[in-house]
C-alpha positions as CSV (number, residue, x, y, z in Angstrom):
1,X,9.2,21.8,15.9
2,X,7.2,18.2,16.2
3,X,6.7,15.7,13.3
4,X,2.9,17.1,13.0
5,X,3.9,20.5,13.1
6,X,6.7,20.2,10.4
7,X,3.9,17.9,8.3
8,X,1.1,20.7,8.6
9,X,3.8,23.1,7.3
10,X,4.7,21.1,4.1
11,X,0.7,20.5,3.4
12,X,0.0,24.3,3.8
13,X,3.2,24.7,1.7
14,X,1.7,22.7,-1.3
15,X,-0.8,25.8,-2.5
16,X,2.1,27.3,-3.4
17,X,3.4,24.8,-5.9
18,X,2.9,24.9,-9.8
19,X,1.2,22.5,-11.5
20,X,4.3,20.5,-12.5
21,X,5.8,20.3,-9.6
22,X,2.5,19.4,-7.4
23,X,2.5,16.5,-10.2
24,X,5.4,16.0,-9.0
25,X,4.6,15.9,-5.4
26,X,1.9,13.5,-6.0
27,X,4.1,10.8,-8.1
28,X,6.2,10.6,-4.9
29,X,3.7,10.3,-2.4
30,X,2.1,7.2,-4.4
31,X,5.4,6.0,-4.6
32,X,6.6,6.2,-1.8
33,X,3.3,4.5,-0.6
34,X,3.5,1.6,-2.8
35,X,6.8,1.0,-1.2
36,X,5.3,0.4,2.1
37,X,2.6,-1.1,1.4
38,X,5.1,-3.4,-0.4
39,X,6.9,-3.9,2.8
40,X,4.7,-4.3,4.9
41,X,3.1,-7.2,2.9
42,X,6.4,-8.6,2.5
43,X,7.3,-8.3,7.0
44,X,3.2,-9.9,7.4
45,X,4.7,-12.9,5.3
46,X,7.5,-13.3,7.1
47,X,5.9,-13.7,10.3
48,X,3.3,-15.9,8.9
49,X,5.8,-18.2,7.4
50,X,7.7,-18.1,11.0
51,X,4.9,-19.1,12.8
52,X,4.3,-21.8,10.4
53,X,7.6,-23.0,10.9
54,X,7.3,-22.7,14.6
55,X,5.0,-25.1,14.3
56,X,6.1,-27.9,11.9
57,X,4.1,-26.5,8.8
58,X,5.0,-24.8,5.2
59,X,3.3,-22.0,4.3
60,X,2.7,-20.7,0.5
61,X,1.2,-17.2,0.2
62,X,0.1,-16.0,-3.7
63,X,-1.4,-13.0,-4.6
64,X,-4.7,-13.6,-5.4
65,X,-6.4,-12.1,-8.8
66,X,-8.1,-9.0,-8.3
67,X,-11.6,-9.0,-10.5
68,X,-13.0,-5.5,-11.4
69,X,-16.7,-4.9,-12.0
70,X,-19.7,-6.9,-10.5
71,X,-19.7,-10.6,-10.3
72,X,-21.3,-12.7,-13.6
73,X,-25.3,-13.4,-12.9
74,X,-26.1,-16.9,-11.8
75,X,-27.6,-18.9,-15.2
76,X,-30.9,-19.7,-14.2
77,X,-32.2,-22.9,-15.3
């Protein structure tokens, strides 16, 4: 049985869940997704501080500040 097959198995598979454990399911998932998105950010700044190096520089990377909602209107004046 391939990868896909196995993974169209499990998602046929989750009709059958209760409520709880579908919860459950989904707390996983999202973790488990956080995880590598965590990683992957983490291997993308070690290869950009590499190639900084590579070439006589120093690299800093921060996490910018996310802002929610629409941008404050201009004052006009």
């Amino acid at each position: 049985m391939s990868e896909t097959e196995a993974s169209a198995g499990v998602i046929a598979g989750l009709d059958r869940l209760a409520d709880s454990d579908l919860q459950a399911v989904m707390k996983k998932a999202s973790d488990i997704l956080a995880g590598r998105e965590k990683e992957r950010k983490a291997e993308a700044l070690r290869e950009i501080q590499k190639i900084a190096r590579a070439h006589g520089l120093n690299v800093d990377v921060n996490e910018g500040k996310r802002r929610r909602g629409r941008p404050a209107k201009a004052k006009g004046g």
